[in-house]
PDB file of N, CA, C and O in Angstrom:
ATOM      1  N   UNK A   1     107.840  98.498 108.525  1.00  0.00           N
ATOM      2  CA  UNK A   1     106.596  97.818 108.229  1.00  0.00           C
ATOM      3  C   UNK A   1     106.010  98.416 106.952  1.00  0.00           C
ATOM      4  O   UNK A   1     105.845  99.626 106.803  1.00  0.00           O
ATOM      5  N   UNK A   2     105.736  97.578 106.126  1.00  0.00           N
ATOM      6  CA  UNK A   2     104.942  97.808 104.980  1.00  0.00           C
ATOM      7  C   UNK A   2     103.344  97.388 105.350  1.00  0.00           C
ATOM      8  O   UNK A   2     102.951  96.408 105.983  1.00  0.00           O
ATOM      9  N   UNK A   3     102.498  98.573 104.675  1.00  0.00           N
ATOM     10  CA  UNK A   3     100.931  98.874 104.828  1.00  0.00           C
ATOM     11  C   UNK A   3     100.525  98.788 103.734  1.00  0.00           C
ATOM     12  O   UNK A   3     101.012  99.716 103.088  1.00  0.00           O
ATOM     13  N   UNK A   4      99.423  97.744 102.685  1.00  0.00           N
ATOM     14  CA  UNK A   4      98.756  97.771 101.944  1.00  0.00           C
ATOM     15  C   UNK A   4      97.305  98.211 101.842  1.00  0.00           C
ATOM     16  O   UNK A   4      96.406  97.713 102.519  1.00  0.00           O
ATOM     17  N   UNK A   5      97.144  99.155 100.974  1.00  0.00           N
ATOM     18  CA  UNK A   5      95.710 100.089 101.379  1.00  0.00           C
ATOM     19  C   UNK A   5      95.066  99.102 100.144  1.00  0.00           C
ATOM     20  O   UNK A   5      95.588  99.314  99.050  1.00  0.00           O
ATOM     21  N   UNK A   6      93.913  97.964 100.167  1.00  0.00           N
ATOM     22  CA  UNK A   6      93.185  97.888  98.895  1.00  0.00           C
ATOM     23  C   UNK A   6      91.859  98.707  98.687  1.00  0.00           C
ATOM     24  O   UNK A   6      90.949  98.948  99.481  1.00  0.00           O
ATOM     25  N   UNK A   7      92.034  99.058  97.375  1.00  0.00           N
ATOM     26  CA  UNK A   7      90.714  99.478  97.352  1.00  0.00           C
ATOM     27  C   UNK A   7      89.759  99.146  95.759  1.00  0.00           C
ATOM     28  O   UNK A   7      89.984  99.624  94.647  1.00  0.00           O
ATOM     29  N   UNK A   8      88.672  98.168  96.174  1.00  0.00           N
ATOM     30  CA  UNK A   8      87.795  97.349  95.034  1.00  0.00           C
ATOM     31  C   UNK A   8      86.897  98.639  94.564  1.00  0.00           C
ATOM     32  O   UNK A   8      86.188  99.288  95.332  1.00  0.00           O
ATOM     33  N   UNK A   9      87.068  98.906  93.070  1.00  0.00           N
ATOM     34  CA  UNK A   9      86.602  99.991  92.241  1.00  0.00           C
ATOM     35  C   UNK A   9      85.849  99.345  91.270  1.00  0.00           C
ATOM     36  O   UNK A   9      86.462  98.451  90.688  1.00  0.00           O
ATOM     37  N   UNK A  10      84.475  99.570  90.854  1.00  0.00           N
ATOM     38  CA  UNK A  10      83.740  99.582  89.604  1.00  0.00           C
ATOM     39  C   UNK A  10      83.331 100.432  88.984  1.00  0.00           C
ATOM     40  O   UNK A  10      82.489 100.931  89.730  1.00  0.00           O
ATOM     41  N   UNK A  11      83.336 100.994  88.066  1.00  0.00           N
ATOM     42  CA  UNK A  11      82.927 101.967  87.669  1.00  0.00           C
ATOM     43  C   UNK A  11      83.178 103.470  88.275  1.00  0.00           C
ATOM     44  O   UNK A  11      82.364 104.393  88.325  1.00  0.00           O
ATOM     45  N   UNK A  12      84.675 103.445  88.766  1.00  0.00           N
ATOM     46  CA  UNK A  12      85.083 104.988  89.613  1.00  0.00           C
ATOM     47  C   UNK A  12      85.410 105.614  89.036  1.00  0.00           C
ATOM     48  O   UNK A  12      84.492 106.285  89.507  1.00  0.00           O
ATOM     49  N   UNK A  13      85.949 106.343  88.227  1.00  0.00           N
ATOM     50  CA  UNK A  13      86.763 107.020  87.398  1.00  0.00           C
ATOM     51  C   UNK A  13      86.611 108.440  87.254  1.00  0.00           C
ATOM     52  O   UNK A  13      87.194 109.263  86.549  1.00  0.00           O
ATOM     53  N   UNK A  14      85.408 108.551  88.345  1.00  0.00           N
ATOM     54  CA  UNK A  14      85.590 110.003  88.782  1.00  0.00           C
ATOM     55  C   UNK A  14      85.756 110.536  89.862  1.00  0.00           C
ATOM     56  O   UNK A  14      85.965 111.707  90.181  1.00  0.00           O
ATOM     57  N   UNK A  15      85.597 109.105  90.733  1.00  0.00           N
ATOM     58  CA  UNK A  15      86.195 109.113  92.217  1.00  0.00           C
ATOM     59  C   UNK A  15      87.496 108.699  92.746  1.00  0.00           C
ATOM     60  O   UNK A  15      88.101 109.243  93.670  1.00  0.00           O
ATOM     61  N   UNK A  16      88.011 107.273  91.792  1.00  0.00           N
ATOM     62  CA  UNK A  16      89.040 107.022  92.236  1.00  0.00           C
ATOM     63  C   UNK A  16      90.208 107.733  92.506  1.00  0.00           C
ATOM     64  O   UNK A  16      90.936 107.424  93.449  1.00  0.00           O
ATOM     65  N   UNK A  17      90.433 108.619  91.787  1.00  0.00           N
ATOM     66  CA  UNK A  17      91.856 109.699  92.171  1.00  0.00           C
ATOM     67  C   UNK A  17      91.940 110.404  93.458  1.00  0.00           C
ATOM     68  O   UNK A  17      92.896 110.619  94.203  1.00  0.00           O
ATOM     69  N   UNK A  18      90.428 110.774  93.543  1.00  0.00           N
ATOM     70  CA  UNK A  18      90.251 111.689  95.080  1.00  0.00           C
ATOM     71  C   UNK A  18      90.786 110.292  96.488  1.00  0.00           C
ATOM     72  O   UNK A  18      91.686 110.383  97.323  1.00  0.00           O
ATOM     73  N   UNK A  19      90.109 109.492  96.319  1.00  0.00           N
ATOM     74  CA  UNK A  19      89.959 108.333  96.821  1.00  0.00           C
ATOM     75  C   UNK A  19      91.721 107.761  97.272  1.00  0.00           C
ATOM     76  O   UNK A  19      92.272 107.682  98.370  1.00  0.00           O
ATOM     77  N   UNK A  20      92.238 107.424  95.789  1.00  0.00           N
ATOM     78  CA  UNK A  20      94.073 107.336  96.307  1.00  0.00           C
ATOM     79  C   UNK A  20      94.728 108.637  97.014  1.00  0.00           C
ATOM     80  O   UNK A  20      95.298 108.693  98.104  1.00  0.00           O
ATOM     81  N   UNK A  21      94.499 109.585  96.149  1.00  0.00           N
ATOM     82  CA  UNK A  21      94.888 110.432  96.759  1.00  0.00           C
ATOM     83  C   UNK A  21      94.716 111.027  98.936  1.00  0.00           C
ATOM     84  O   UNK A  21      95.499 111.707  99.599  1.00  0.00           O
ATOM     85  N   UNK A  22      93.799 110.570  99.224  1.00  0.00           N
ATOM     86  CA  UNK A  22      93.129 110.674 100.365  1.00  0.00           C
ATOM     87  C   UNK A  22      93.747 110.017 101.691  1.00  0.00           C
ATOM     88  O   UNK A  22      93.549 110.402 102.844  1.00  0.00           O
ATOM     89  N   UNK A  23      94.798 108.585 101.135  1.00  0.00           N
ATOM     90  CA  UNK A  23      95.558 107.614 101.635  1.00  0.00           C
ATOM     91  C   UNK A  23      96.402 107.821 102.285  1.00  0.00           C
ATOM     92  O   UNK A  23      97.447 107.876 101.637  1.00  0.00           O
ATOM     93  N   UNK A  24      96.578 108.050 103.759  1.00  0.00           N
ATOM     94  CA  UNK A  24      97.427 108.491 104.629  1.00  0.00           C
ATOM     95  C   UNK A  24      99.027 108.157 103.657  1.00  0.00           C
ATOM     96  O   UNK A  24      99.130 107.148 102.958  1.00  0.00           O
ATOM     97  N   UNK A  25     100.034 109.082 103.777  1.00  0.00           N
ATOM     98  CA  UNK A  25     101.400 108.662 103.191  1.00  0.00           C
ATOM     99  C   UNK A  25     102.461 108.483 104.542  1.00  0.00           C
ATOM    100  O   UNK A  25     103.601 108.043 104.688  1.00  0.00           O
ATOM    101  N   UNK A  26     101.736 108.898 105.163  1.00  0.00           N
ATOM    102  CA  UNK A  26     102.698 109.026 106.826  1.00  0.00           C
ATOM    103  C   UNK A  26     102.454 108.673 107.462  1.00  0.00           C
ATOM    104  O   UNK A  26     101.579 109.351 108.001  1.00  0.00           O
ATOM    105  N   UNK A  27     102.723 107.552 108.113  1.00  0.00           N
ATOM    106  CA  UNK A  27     102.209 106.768 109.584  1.00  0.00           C
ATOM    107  C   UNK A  27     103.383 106.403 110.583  1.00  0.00           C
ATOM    108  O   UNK A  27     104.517 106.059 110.247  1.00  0.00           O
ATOM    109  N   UNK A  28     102.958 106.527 111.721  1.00  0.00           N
ATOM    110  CA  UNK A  28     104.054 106.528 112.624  1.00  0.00           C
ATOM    111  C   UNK A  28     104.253 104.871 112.519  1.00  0.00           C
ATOM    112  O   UNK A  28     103.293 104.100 112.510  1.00  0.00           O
ATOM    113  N   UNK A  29     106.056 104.320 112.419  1.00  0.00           N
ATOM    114  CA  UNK A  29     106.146 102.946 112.382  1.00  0.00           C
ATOM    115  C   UNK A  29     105.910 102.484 111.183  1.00  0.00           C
ATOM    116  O   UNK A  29     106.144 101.276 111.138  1.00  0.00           O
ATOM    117  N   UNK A  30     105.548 102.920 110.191  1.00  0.00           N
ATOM    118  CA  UNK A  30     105.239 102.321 108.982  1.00  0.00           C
ATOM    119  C   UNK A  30     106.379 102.843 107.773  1.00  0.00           C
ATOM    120  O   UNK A  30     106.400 104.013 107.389  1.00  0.00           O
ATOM    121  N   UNK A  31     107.104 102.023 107.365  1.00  0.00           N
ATOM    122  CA  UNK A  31     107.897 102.596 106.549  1.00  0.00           C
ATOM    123  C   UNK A  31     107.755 102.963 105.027  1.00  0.00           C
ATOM    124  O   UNK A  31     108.498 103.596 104.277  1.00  0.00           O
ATOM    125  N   UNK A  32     106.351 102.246 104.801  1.00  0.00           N
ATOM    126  CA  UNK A  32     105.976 102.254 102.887  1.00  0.00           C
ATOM    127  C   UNK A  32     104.666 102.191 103.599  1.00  0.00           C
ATOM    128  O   UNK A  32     104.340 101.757 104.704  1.00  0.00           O
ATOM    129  N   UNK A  33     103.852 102.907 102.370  1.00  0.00           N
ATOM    130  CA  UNK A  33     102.522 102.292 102.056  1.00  0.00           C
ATOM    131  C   UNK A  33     102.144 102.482 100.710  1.00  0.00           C
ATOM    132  O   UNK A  33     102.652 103.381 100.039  1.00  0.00           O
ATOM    133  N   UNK A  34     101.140 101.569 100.179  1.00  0.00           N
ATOM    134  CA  UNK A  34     101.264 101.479  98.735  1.00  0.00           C
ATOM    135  C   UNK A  34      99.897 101.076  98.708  1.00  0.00           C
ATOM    136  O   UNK A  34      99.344 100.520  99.658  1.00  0.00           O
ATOM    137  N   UNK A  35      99.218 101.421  97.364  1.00  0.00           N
ATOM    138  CA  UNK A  35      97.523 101.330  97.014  1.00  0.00           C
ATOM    139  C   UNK A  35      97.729 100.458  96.004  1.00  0.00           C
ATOM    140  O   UNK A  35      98.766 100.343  95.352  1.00  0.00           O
ATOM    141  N   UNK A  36      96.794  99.885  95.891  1.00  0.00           N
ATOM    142  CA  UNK A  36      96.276  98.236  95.007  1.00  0.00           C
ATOM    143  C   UNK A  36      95.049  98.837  95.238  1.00  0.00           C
ATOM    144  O   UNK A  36      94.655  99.061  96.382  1.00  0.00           O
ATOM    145  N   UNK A  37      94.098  99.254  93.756  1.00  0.00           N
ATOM    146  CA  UNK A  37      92.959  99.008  93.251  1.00  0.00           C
ATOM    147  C   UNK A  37      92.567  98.041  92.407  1.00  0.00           C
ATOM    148  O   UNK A  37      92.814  98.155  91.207  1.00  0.00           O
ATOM    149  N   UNK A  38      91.908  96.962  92.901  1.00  0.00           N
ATOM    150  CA  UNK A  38      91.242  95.544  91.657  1.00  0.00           C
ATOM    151  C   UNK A  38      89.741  96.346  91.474  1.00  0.00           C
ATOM    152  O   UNK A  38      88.814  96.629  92.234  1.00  0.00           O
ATOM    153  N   UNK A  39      90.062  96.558  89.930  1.00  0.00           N
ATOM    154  CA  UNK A  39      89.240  97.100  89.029  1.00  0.00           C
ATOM    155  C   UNK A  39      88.689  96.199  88.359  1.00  0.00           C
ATOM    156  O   UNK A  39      88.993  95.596  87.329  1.00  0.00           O
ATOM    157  N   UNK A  40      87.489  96.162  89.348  1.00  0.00           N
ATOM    158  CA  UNK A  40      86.621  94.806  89.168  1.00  0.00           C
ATOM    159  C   UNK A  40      85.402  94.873  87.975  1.00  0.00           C
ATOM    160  O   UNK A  40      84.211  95.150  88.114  1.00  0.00           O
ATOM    161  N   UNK A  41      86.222  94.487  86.663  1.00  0.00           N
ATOM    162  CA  UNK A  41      85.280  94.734  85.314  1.00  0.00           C
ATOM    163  C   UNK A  41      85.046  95.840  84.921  1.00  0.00           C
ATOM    164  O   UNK A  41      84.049  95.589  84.244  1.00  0.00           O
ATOM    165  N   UNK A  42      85.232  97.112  84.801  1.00  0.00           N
ATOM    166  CA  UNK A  42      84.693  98.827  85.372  1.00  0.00           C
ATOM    167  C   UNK A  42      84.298  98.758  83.649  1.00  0.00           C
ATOM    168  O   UNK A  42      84.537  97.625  83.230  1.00  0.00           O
ATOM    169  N   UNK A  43      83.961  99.337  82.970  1.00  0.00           N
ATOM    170  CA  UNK A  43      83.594 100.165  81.755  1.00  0.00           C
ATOM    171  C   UNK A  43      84.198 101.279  81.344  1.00  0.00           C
ATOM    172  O   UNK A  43      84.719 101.619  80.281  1.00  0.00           O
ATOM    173  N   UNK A  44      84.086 101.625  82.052  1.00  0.00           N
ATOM    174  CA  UNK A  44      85.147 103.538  82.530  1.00  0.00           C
ATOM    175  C   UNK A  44      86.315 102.912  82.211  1.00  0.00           C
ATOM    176  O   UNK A  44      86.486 101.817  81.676  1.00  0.00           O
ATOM    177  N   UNK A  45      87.384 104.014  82.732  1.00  0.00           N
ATOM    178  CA  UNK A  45      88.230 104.244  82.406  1.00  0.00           C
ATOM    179  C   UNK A  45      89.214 104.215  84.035  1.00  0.00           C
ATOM    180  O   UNK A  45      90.324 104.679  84.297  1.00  0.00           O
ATOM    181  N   UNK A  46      88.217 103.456  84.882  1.00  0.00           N
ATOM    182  CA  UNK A  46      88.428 103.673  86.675  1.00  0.00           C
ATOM    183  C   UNK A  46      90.391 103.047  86.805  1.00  0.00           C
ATOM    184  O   UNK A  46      91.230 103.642  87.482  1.00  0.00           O
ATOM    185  N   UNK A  47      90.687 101.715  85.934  1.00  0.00           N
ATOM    186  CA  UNK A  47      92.046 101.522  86.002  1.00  0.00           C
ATOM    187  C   UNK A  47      93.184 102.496  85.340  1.00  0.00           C
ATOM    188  O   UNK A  47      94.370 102.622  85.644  1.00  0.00           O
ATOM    189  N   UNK A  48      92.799 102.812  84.843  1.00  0.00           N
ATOM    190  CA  UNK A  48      93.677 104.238  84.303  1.00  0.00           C
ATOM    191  C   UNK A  48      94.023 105.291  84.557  1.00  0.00           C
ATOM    192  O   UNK A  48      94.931 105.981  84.093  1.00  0.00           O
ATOM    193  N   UNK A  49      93.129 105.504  85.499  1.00  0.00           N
ATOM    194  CA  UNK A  49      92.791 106.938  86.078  1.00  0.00           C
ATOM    195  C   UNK A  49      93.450 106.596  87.741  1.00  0.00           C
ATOM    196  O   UNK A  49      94.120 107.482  88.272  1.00  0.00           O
ATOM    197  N   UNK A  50      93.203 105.260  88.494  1.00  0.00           N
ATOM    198  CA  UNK A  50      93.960 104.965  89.435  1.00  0.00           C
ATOM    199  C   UNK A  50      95.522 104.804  88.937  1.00  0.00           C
ATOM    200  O   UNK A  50      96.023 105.275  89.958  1.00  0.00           O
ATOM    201  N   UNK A  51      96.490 104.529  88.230  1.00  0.00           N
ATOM    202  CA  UNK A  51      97.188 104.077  87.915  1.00  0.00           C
ATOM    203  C   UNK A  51      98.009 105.286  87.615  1.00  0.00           C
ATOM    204  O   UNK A  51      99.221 105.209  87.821  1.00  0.00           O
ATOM    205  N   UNK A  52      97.331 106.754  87.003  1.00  0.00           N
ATOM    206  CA  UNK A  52      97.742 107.613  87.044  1.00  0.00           C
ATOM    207  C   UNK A  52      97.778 108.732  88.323  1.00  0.00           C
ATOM    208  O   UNK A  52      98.332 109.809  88.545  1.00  0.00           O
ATOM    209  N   UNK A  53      96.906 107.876  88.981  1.00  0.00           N
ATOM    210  CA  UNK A  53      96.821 108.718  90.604  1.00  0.00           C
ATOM    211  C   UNK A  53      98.252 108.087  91.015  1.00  0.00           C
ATOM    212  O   UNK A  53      98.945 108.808  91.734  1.00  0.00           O
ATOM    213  N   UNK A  54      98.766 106.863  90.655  1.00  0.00           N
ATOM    214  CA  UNK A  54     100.178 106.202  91.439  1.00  0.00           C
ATOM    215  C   UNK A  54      99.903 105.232  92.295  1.00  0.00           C
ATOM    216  O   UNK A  54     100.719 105.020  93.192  1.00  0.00           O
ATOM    217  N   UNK A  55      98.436 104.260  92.188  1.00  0.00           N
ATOM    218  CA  UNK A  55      98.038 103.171  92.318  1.00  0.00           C
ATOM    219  C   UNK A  55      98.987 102.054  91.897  1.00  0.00           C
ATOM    220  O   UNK A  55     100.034 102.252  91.280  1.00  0.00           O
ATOM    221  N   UNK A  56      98.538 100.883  92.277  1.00  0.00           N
ATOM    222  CA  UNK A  56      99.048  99.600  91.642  1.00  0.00           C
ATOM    223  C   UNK A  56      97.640  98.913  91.011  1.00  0.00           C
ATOM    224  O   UNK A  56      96.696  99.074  91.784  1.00  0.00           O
ATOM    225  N   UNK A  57      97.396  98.401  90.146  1.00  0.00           N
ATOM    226  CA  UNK A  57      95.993  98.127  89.118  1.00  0.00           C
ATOM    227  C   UNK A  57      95.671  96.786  89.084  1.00  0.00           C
ATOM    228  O   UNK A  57      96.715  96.366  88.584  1.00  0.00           O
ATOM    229  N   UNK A  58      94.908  95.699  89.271  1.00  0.00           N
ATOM    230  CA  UNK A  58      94.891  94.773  89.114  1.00  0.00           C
ATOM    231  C   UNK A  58      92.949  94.816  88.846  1.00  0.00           C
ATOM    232  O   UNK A  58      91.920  95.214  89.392  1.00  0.00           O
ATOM    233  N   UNK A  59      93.509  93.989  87.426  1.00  0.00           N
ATOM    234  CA  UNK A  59      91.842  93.664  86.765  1.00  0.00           C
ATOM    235  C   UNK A  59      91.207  92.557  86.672  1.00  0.00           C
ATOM    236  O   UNK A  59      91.795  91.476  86.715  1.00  0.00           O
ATOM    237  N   UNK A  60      90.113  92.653  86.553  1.00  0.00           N
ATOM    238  CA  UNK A  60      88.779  91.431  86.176  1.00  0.00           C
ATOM    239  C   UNK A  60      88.066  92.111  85.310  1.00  0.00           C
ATOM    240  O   UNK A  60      87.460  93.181  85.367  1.00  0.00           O
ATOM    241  N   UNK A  61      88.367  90.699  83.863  1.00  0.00           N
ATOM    242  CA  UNK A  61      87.538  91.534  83.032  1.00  0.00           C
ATOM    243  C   UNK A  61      86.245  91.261  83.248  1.00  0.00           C
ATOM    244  O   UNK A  61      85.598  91.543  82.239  1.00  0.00           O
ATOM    245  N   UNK A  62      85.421  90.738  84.317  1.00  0.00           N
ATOM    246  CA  UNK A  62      84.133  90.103  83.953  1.00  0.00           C
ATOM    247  C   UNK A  62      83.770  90.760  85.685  1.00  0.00           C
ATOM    248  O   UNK A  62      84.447  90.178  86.532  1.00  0.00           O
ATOM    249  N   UNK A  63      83.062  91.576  86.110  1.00  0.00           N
ATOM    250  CA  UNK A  63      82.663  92.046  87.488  1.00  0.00           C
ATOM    251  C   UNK A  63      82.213  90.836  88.868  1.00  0.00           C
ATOM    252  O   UNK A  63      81.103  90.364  89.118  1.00  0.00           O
ATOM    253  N   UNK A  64      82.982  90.700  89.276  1.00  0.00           N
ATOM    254  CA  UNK A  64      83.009  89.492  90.431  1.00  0.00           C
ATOM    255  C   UNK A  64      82.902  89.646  91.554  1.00  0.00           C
ATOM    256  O   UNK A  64      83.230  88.813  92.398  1.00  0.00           O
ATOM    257  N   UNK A  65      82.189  91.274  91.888  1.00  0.00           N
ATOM    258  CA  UNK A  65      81.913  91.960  93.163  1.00  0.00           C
ATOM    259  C   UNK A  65      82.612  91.833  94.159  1.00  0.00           C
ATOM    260  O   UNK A  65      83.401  90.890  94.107  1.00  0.00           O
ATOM    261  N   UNK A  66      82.622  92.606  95.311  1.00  0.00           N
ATOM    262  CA  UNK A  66      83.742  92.933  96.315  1.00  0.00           C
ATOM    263  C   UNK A  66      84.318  91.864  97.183  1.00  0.00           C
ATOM    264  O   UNK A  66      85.393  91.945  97.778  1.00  0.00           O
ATOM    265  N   UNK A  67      83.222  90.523  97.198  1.00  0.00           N
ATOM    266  CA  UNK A  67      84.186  89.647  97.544  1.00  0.00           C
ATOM    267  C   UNK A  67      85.370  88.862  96.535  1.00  0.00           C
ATOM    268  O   UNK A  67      86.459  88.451  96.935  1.00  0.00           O
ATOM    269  N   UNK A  68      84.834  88.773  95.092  1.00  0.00           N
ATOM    270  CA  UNK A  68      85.886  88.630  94.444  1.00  0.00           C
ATOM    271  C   UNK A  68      87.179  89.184  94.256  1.00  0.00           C
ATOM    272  O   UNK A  68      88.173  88.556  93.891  1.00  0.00           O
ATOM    273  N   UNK A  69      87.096  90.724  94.598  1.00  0.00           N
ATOM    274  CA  UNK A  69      87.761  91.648  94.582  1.00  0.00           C
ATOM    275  C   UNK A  69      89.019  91.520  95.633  1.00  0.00           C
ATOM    276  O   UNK A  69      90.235  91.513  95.440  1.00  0.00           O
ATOM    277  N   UNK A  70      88.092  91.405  97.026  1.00  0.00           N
ATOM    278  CA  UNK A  70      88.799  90.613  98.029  1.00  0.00           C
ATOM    279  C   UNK A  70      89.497  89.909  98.076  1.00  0.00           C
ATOM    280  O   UNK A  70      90.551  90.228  98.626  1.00  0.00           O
ATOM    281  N   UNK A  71      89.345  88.425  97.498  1.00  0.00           N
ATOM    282  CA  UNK A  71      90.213  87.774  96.885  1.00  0.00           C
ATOM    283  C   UNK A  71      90.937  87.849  96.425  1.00  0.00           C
ATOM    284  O   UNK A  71      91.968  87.412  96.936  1.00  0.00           O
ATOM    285  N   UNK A  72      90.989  88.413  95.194  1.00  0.00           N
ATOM    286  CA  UNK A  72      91.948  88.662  94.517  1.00  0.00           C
ATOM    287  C   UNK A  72      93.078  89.768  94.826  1.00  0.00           C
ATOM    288  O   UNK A  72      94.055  89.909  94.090  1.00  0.00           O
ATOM    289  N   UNK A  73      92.865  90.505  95.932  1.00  0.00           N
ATOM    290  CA  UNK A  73      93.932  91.593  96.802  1.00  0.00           C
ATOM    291  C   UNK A  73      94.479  90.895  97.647  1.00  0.00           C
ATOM    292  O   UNK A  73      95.586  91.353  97.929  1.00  0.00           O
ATOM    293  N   UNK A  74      94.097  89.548  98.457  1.00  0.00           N
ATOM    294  CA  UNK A  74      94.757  88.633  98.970  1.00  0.00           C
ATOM    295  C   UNK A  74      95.772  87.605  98.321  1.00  0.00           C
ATOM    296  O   UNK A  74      96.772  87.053  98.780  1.00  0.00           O
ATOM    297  N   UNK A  75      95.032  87.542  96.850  1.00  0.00           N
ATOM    298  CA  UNK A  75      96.554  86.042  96.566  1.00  0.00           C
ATOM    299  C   UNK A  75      97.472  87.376  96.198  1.00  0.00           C
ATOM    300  O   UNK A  75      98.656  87.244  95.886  1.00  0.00           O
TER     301      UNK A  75
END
C-alpha cells in the first residue's frame, strides 16, 4: 500500500522542513509513503526548501487557500 501525506504550505519556509521531516517513514502494511506539498502562492522560498527536505512540490502562483490546495492534491 502506498500512503500520500499532503501538506498545503504558504509562506513556510521555516517550518516546512521540520514539518516533512516529522512524517512517519514506517508504517506497519504500508509499503511507500511519499509527501506532496502544494505551495499555495508562498513568497518565501517554502517550495524549495520542501523539495530539498525530499518533498514532491506542486505550485499556485496566485494563493487559492487550503481548499484550493485541496484540490489540487486530489487531481
Amino acid at each position: 500500500m502506498y500512503v500520500l501525506v499532503y501538506i498545503p504550505a504558504f509562506n513556510e519556509e521555516h517550518r516546512i522542513a521540520g514539518v516533512i521531516e516529522s512524517v512517519p517513514r514506517d508504517l506497519s502494511g504500508v509499503t511507500q509513503i511519499g509527501v506532496l506539498v502544494v505551495d499555495d502562492g508562498s513568497t518565501d522560498r517554502t517550495g524549495k526548501v520542501a523539495e530539498a527536505a525530499g518533498a514532491g512540490v506542486l505550485r499556485h502562483e496566485v494563493n487559492q487557500g487550503v481548499g484550493g490546495a485541496f484540490h489540487t492534491a486530489l487531481e
